[in-house]
C-alpha positions, -999 to +999 in steps of 0.1 A: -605+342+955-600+310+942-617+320+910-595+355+907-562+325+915-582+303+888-579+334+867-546+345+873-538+307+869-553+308+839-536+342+827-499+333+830-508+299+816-519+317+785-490+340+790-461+306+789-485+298+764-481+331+740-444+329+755-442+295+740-455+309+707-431+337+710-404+313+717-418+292+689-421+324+666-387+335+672-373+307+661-388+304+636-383+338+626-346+333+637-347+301+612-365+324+589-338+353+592-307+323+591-325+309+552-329+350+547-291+354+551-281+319+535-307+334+506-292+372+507-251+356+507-265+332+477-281+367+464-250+386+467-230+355+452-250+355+427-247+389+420-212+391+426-209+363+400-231+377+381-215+412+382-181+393+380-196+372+350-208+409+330-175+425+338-158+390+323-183+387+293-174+429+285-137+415+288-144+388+264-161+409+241-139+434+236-108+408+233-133+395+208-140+428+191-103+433+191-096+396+180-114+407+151-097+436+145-066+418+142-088+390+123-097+414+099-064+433+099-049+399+090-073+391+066-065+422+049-026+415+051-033+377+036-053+392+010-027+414-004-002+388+003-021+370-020-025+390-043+009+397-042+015+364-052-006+361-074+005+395-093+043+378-088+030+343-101+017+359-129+047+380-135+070+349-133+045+333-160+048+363-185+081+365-176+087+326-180+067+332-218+085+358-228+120+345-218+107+315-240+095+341-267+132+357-269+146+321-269+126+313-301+131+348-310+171+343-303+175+307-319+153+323-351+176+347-353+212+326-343+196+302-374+193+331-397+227+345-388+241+312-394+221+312-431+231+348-438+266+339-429+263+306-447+253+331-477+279+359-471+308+329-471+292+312-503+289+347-518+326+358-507+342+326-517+326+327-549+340+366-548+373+355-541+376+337-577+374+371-594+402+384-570+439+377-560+439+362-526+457+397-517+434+419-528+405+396-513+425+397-479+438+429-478+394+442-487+376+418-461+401+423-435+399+462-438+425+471-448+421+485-483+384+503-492+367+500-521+372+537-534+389+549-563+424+559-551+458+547-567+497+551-555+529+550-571+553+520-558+582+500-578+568+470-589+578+439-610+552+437-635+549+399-656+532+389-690+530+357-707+510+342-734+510+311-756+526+310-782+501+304-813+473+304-793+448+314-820+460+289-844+452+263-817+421+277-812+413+274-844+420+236-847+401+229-820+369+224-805+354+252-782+351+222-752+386+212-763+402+252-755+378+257-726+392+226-707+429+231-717+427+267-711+412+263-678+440+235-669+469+262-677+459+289-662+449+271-633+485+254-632+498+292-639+478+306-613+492+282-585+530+292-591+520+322-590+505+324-556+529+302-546+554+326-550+534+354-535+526+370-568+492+392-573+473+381-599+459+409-623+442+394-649+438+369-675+436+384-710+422+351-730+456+334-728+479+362-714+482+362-680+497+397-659+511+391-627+525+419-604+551+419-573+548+443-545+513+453-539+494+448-516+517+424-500+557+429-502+588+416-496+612+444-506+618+453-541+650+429-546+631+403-531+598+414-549+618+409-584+635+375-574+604+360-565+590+370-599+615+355-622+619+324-601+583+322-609+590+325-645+614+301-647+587+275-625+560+286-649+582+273-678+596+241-659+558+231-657+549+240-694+578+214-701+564+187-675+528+195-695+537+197-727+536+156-735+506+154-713+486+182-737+500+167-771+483+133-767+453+146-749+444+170-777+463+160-804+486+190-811+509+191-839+531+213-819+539+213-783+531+244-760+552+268-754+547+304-738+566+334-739+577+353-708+586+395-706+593+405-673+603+444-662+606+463-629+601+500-623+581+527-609+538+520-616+506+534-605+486+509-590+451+510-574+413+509-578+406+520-612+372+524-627+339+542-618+317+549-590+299+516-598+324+493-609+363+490-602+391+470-612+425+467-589+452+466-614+483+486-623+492+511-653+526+527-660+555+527-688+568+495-667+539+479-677+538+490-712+577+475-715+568+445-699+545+434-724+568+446-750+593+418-737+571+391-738+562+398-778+597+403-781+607+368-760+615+336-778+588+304-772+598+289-739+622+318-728+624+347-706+626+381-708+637+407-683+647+444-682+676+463-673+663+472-637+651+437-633+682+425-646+701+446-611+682+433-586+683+398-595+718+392-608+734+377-578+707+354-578+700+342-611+719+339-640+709+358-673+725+370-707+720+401-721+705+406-753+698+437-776+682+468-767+640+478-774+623+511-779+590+512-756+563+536-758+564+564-729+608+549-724+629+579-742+659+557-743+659+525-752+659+494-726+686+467-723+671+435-725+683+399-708+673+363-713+671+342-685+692+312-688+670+280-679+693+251-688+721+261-663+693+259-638+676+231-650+686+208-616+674+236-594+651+221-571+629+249-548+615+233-513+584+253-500+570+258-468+538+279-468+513+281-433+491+314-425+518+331-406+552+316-422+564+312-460+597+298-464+614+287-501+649+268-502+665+266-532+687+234-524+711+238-553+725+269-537+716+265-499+746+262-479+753+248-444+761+285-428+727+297-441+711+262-428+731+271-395+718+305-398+682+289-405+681+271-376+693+299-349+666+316-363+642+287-352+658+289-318+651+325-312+616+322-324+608+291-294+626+312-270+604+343-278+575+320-279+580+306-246+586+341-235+555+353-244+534+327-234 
């Protein structure tokens, strides 16, 4: 009995002890299971981070495979900018070198326009000496051509020569007539232009002078002007003739003679294709150079029809009649009378767009009146305009 309470004894001892164990074992295994699920919930953070961190880094890579889209997209963009630029900054140079090109190019060409025109002045000025100053004008400025074509028009038509010429000539040297040649026909030729007359030539010492073409101021006007030219071309041969009789020695003092006649001419470009000559042709002409033969030294001759247009302004005396060539009836001829005029005194004004000539001895104060009104007007209209 006692061993079978020994036993039993003994059993549930072994049994608290195994229950101890137990005990022992599930807590342990409880422990075991808490570190499990601490362990699992660090698992599943893990993963969850983990999963979190994959689903983060795909995010990242594809804003980085799209960053570099862009990247490259921009790259792109920049690199045609660039070259863009570059294409523009090398278009600005070519254009920068050939706007200095055309500069040289343009300053070459102002500097040989200037030469050229430096060369067509020279060349025109020098042109000018073989023409009136009318004819020069009235060609450069257009308004006559070059081409053979002529016109009738009443002119005054004026010869002179010296008188003895070739017996001076003669007697002296060739240096000597050159320079007192040149002197007189220069002195000639300034009354002349003076008085608006277009020169035609210069025959040795002849001179032929013509009124009315290209340039005219009526044909009364046309003729006064003339013969008041004469008369100034004889004053001066008086005021030279000292002057030339010490200087070269002449036994005789200069004198010309003077024919002067008015009537219908032909006058134009005569010549050939290659070389012309502006002058005029006509019976008038022929008569006027009959005149001056016919004149005395140091006088003036006129004709008939000169004679009408300029007798209430210059006193004359008629003289005989002359037979001309081409003139069925013969021409009455008149002197113009110098000493009566000999205190005339001409004032002239001349500018580009004016010409004015006073002859003081018979200006009076209604025509100075008249003179003046006329200044008037011409401010007024001037202020007008302006």
């Amino acid at each position: 009995m006692k061993k079978n309470l020994d036993e039993t004894g003994q059993v549930f001892s072994d049994v608290g002890v195994q229950k101890q164990n137990v005990e022992k074992k599930n807590k342990a295994i409880k422990k075991g299971n808490k570190s499990l699920e601490k362990e699992l919930k660090k698992l599943r953070l893990e993963l969850e981070l983990r999963k979190n961190l994959s689903s983060e880094l795909e995010k990242q890579r594809e804003i980085a495979i799209e960053a570099n889209k862009v990247a490259k997209e921009k790259a792109r963009e920049l690199d045609k900018l660039l070259k863009k630029e570059k294409l523009q900054a090398q278009l600005r140079k070519n254009l920068a070198d050939e706007m200095e090109k055309q500069r040289e190019l343009a300053i070459d060409a102002q500097r040989i326009a200037l030469e050229k025109k430096a060369e067509i002045e020279s060349l025109s000025n020098q042109l000018s000496k073989y023409l009136s100053p009318q004819i020069y004008r009235s060609i450069f400025s257009g308004e006559k051509q070059a081409d053979i074509v002529s016109q009738r028009k009443k002119l005054t038509v004026f010869f002179s020569d010296i008188v003895g010429f070739t017996d001076i000539s003669d007697a002296l040297e060739p240096e000597e007539i050159s320079s007192m040649l040149n002197y007189y026909l220069t002195e000639m030729s300034q009354i002349a232009l003076a008085y608006g007359g277009t020169i035609d030539k210069y025959i040795g010492d002849a001179i032929v002078v013509f009124f009315g073409d290209p340039e005219t101021q009526g044909v009364q006007q046309d003729a006064i002007n003339c013969v008041n030219m004469a008369i100034s071309m004889q004053r001066k041969m008086m005021d030279l003739r000292d002057d030339w009789s010490k200087e070269f020695g002449l036994r005789e003092p200069l004198a010309i003679r003077i024919g002067i006649a008015t009537g219908y001419c032909t006058v134009g470009n005569f010549g050939s294709d290659d070389r012309l000559d502006y002058t005029v042709i006509g019976s008038q002409v022929n008569l006027a150079a009959r005149l001056e033969a016919l004149s005395k030294p140091g006088s003036i001759l006129i004709s008939f029809d000169t004679h009408s247009q300029v007798s209430n302004e210059i006193k004359c005396t008629e003289l005989g009649k002359v037979s001309v060539k081409g003139i069925r009836e013969e021409v009455r001829t008149f002197e113009v009378e110098l000493e009566p005029s000999a205190n005339q005194t001409l004032e002239t004004l001349e500018t580009r767009n004016l010409k004015l000539t006073a002859d003081l001895e018979r200006l009076g104060p209604p025509e100075i009146d008249q003179l003046e009104g006329f200044v008037r007007e011409l401010r007024e209209k001037l202020k007008s305009s302006s």
